[in-house]
TIZA-208501 format. One record per residue (C-alpha): chain; x, z, y. Coordinates in Angstrom, 3 decimals. Last residue first. Layout:
R   chain          x          z          y
R       A          X          Z          Y
...
REM end
This chain:
R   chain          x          z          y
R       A    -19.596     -1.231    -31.412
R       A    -22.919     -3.185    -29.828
R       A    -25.450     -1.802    -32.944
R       A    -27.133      0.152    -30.515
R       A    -26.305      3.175    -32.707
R       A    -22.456      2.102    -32.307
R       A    -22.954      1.859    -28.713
R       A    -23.909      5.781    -28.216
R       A    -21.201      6.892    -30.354
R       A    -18.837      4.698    -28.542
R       A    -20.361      6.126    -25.425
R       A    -19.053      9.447    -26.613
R       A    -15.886      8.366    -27.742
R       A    -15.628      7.088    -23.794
R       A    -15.917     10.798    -22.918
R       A    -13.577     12.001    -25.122
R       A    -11.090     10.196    -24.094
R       A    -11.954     10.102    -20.652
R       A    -11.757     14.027    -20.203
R       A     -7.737     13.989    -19.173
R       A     -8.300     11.696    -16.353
R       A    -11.054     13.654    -14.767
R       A    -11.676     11.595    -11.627
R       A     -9.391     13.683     -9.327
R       A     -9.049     15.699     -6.324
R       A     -9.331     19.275     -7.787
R       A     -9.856     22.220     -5.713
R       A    -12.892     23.664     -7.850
R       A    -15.035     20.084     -8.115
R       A    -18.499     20.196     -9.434
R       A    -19.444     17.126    -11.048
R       A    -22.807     15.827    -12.420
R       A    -22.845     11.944    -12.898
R       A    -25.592      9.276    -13.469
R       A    -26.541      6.592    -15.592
R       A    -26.946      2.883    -14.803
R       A    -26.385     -0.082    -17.820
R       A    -27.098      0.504    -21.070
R       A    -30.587     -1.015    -21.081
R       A    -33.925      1.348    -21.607
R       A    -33.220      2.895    -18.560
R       A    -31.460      6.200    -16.928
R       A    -28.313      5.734    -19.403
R       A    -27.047      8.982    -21.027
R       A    -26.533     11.236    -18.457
R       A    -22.672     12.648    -17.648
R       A    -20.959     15.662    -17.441
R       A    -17.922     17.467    -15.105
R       A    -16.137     20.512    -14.034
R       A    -13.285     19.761    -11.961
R       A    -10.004     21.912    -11.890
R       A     -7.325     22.986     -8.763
R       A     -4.954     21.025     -6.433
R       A     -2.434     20.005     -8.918
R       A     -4.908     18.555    -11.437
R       A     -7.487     19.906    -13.465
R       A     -9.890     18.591    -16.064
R       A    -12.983     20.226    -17.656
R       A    -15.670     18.953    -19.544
R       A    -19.495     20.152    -19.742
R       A    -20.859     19.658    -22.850
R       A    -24.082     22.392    -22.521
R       A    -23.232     24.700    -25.017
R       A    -19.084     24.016    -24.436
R       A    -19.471     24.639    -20.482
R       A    -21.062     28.083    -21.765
R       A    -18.490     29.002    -24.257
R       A    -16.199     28.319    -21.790
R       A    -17.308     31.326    -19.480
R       A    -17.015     30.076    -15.609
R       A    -14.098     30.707    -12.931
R       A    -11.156     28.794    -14.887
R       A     -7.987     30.285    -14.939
R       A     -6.900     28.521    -18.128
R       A     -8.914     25.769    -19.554
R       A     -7.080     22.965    -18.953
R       A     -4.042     25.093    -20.384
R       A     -5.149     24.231    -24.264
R       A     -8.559     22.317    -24.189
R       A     -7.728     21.177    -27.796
R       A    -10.242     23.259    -29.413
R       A    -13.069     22.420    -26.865
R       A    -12.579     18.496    -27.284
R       A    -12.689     19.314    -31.605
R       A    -16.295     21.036    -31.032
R       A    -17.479     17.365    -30.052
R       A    -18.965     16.310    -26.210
R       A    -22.596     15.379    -25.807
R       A    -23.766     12.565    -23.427
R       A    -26.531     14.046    -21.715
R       A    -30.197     13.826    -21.490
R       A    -32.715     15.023    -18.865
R       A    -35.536     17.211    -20.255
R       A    -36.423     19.460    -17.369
R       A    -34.942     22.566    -19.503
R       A    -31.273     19.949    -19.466
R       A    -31.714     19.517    -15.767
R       A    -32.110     22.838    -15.531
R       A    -29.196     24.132    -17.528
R       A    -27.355     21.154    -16.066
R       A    -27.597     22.359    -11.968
R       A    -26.983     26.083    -13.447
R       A    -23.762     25.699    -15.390
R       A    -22.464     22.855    -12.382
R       A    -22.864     25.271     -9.500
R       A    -21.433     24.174     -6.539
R       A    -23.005     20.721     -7.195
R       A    -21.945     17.010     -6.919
R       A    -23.840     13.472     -7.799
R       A    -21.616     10.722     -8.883
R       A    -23.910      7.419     -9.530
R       A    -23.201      5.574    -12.358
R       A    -22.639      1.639    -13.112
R       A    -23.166      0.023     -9.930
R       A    -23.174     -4.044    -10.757
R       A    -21.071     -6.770    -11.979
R       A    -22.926     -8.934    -14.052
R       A    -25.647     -9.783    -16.947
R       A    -26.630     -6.047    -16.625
R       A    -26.702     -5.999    -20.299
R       A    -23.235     -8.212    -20.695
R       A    -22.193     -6.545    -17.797
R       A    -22.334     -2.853    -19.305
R       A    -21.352     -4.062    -23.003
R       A    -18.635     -5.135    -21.214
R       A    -17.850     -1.923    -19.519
R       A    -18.493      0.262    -22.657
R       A    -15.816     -1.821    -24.736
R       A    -16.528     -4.699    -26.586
R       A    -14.106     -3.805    -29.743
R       A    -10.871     -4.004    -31.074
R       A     -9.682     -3.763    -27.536
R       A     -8.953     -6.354    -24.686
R       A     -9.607     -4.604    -20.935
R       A    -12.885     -4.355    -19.125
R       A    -12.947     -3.885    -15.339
R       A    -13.721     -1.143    -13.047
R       A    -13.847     -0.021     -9.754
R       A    -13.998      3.758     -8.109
R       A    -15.952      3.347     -5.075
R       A    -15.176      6.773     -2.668
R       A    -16.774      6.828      1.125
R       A    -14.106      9.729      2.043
R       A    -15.536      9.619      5.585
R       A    -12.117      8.932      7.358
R       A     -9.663      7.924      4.108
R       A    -12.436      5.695      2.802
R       A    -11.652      5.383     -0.908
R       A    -10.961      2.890     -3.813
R       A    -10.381      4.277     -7.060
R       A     -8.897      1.892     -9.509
R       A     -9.854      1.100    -13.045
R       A     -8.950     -0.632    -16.368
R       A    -10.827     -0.553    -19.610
R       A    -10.124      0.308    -23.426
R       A    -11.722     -0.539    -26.468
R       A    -12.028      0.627    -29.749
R       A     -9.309      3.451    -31.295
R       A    -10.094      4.937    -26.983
R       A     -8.069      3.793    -24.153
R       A     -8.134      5.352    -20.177
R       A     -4.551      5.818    -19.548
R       A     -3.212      2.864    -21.992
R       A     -5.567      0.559    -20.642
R       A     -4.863      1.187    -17.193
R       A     -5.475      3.602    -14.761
R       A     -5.332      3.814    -10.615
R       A     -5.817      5.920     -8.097
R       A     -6.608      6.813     -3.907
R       A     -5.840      2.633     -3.270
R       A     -6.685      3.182      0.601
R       A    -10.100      1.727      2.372
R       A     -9.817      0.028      5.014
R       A    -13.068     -1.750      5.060
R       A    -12.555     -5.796      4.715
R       A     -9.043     -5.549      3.561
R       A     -8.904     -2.767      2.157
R       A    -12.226     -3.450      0.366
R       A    -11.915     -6.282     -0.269
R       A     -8.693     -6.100     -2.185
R       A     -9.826     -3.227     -4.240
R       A    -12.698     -6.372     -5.116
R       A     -9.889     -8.512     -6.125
R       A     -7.877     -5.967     -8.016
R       A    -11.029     -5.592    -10.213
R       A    -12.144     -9.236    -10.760
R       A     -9.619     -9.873    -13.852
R       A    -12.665     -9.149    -16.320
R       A    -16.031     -8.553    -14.839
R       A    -16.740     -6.148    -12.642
R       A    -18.328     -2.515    -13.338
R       A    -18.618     -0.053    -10.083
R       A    -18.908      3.252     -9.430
R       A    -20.147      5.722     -6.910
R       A    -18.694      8.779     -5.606
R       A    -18.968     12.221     -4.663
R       A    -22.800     11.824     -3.913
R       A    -23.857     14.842     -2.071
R       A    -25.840     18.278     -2.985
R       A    -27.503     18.604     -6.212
R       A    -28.429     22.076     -6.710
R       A    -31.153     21.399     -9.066
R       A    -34.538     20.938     -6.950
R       A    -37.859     21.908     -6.692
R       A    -39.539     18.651     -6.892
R       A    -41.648     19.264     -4.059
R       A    -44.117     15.977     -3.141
R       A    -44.477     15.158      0.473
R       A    -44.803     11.672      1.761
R       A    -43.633     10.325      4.940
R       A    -44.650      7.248      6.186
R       A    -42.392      4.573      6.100
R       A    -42.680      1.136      7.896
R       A    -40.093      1.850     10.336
R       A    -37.105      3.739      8.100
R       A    -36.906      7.325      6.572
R       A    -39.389     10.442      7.560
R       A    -39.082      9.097     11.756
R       A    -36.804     10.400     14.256
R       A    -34.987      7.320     14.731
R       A    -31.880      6.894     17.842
R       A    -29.167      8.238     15.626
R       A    -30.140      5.799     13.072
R       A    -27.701      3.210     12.626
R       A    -27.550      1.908      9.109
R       A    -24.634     -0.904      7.758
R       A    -26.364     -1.832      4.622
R       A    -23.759     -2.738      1.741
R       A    -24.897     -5.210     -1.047
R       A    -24.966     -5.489     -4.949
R       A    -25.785     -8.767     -6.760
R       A    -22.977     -8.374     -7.932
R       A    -19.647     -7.265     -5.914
R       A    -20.259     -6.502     -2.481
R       A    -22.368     -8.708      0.126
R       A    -23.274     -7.689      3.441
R       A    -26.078     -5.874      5.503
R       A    -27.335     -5.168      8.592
R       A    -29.219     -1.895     10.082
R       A    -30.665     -0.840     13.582
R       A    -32.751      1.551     13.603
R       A    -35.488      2.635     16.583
R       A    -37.492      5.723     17.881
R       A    -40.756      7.740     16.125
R       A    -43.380      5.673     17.413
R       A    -42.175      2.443     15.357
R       A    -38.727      0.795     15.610
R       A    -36.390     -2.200     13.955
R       A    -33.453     -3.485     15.412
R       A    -31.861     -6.330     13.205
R       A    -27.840     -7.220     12.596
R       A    -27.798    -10.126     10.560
R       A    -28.513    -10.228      6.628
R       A    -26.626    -11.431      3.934
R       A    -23.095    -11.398      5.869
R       A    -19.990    -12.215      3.043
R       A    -17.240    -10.172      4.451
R       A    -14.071    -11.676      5.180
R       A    -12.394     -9.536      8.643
R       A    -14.525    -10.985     10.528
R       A    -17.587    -10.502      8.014
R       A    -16.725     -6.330      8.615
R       A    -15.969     -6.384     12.374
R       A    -18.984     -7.888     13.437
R       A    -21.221     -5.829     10.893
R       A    -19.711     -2.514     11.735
R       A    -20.534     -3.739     15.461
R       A    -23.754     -4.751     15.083
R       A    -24.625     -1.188     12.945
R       A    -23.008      1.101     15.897
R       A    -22.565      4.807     14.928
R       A    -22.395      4.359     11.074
R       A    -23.972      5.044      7.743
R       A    -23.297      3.533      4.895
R       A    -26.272      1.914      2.545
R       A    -25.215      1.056     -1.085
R       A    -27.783     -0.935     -2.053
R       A    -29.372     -3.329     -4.745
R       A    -28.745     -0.533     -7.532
R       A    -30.375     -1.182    -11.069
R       A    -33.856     -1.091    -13.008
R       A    -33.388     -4.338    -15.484
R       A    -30.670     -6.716    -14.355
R       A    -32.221     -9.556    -14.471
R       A    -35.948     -9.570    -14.225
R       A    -35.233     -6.665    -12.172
R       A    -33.331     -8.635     -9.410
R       A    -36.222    -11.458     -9.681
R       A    -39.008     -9.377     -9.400
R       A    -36.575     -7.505     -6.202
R       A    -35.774    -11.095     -5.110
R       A    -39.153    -12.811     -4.328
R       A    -42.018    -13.246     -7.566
R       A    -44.016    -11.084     -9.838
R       A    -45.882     -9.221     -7.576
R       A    -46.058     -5.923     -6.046
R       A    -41.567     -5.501     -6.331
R       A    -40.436     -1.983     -6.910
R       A    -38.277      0.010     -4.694
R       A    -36.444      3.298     -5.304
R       A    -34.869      4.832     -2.292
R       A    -32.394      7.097     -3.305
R       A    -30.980      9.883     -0.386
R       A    -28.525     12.495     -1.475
R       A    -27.455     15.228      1.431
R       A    -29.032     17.994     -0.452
R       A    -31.993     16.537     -3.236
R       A    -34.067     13.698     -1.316
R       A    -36.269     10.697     -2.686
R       A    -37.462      7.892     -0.675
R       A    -40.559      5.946     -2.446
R       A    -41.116      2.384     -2.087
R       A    -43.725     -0.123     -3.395
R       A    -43.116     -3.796     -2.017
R       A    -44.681     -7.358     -1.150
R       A    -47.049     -6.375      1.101
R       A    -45.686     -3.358      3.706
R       A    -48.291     -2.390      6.024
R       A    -48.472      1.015      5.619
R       A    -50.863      1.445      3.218
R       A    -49.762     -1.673      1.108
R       A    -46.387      0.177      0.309
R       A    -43.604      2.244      1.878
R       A    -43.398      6.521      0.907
R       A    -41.335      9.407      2.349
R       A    -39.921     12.248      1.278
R       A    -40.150     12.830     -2.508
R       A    -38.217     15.715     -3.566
R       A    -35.673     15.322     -6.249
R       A    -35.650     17.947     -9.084
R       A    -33.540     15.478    -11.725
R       A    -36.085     15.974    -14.225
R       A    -39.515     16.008    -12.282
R       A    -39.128     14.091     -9.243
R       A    -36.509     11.896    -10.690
R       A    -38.726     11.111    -13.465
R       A    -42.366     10.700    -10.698
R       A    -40.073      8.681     -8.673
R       A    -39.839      5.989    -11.116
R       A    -43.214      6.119    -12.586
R       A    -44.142      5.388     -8.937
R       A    -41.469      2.316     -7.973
R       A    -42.262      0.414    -11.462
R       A    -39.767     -2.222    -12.320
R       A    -37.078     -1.063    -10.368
R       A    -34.612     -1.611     -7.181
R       A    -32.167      1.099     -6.856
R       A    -31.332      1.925     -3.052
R       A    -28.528      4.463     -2.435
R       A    -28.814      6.198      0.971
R       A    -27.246      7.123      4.433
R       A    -23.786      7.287      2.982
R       A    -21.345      8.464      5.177
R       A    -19.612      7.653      8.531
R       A    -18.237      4.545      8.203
R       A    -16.011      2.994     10.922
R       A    -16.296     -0.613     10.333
R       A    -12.596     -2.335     10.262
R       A    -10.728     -3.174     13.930
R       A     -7.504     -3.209     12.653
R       A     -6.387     -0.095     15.417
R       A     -9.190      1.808     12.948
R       A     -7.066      1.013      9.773
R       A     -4.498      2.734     10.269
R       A     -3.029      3.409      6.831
R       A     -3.632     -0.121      5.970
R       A     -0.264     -1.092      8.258
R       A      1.676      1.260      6.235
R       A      1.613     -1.207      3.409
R       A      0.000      0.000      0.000
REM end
């Protein structure tokens, strides 16, 4: 990485402030809302359909903490969200950042190579004004640039909010969000976004960090070093086997968001709950507890606990992370989501993706895909 990255707002890139909200576009917008209502313990905020003037979409805005999903669902069966689902099955369309100045995040980011797929727009209703525009990422997968220091209102013009308690988990922010790509596409999308966003290279692993006896993959973690916006990126590597990522695209039929990082301070309770509210997880074997070793020294919470409910552990230099993971959200092996708590540590739990990807092995293998 060249010094001249590690300034990236002399450059001129889009200064991000956070993300505003994660929108996953699905068959059926109410059944949707009604799961993540009642096993992940999302509330639902605000609501976008016929009744408020919208006519070719259902939307409900869900809130836990500081994460926002929007899940949309198309009212008839053609336009691009039919057509997205048709595809890709339920999935994320957008990864919306948030910023002080929408037209000029968008100026700076299709100067600097950016694919624009929708201009800058101002949009407003009694409660103020938004402005928002959008580019392309990998997939069918874009990035909404969202201004909305001057709106009031329950989520967007067009919304009306919508109030249904789903007496939440602990989840509090999204600590990352990943993305599958198809083979030898990785170090061109980390290329985007340094060049495009200014992001830094935080990590990377290859085949022989992140391997299993079947298939292997290669990633690197691509971060904001102002907001710490973090996209981890991945691409399949040659195995015996189709590893999880392929399997991933060849379901998804493309590149696309495969799991959404969600963190907690309290990782024993968030699961517990999640687990009594019938959410699913992938489960980790006896033998990963045994060989723990100094991983699990010094931790805070009882192991015998983490090892009921398959929580792994990994630490770095900084501290430990406490982590798990959902079995796919959908029918199709494609989108699950992530439960971390992080106790100092700064990684991506290196020393857990052995047993992690044996887990999804397991899962393949009873698809029949191993």
């Amino acid at each position: 990485m060249t010094d001249t990255l590690q300034t990236p707002v002399e450059l001129g890139t889009p200064v991000l402030e956070g993300t505003d909200h994660v929108e996953l576009w699905v068959g059926n917008a109410r059944q949707a809302a009604h799961h993540y209502r009642n096993a992940f313990g999302f509330d639902v905020v605000a609501y976008a359909g016929p009744e408020t003037g919208v006519r070719d979409r259902a939307s409900y805005v869900l809130q836990q903490g500081k994460v926002r999903l929007v899940l949309t669902a198309p009212l008839t069966p053609d336009g691009p969200i039919a057509e997205h689902v048709r595809q890709h099955g339920d999935g994320v369309r957008a990864i919306a950042l948030r910023v002080a100045d929408a037209r000029a995040a968008y100026e700076a980011a299709t100067a600097r190579g950016a694919h624009g797929v929708g201009e800058p727009v101002t949009v407003s209703d009694e409660d103020g004004a938004l402005t928002f525009a959008s580019v392309a990422t990998f997939g069918d997968t874009v990035h909404h640039f969202v201004e909305r220091d001057e709106y009031a209102g329950a989520h967007w013009p067009g919304y009306r909010e919508e109030r249904q308690n789903g007496r939440g988990v602990g989840l509090r922010f999204i600590d990352h969000t990943v993305g599958n790509v198809e083979l030898g596409k990785m170090d061109d999308w980390v290329a985007f976004y340094s060049e495009v966003f200014g992001f830094n290279v935080f990590q990377e692993f290859d085949e022989k960090d992140i391997a299993t006896k079947y298939s292997a993959l290669r990633s690197k973690v691509a971060r904001d070093p102002r907001s710490m916006i973090t996209f981890p990126i991945n691409e399949p590597a040659v195995g015996v086997a189709a590893s999880q990522i392929q399997e991933y695209l060849d379901y998804y039929r493309g590149s696309g968001v495969q799991h959404i990082a969600v963190h907690t301070d309290d990782i024993v309770g968030t699961v517990d709950a999640m687990r009594q509210r019938g959410v699913e997880f992938l489960k980790a074997p006896r033998s990963y507890y045994e060989a723990l070793g100094d991983r699990a020294e010094g931790i805070d919470e009882d192991l015998d606990r983490l090892e009921d409910l398959s929580v792994l552990i990994d630490r770095d230099d900084d501290g430990y992370l406490l982590q798990i993971f959902t079995r796919p959200v959908g029918d199709r092996p494609t989108l699950f989501f992530e439960v971390i708590q992080r106790k100092g540590c700064k990684g991506f739990g290196k020393g857990n993706f052995k047993a992690l990807f044996e887990a999804i092995e397991r899962e393949q293998a009873a698809r029949g895909n191993l």
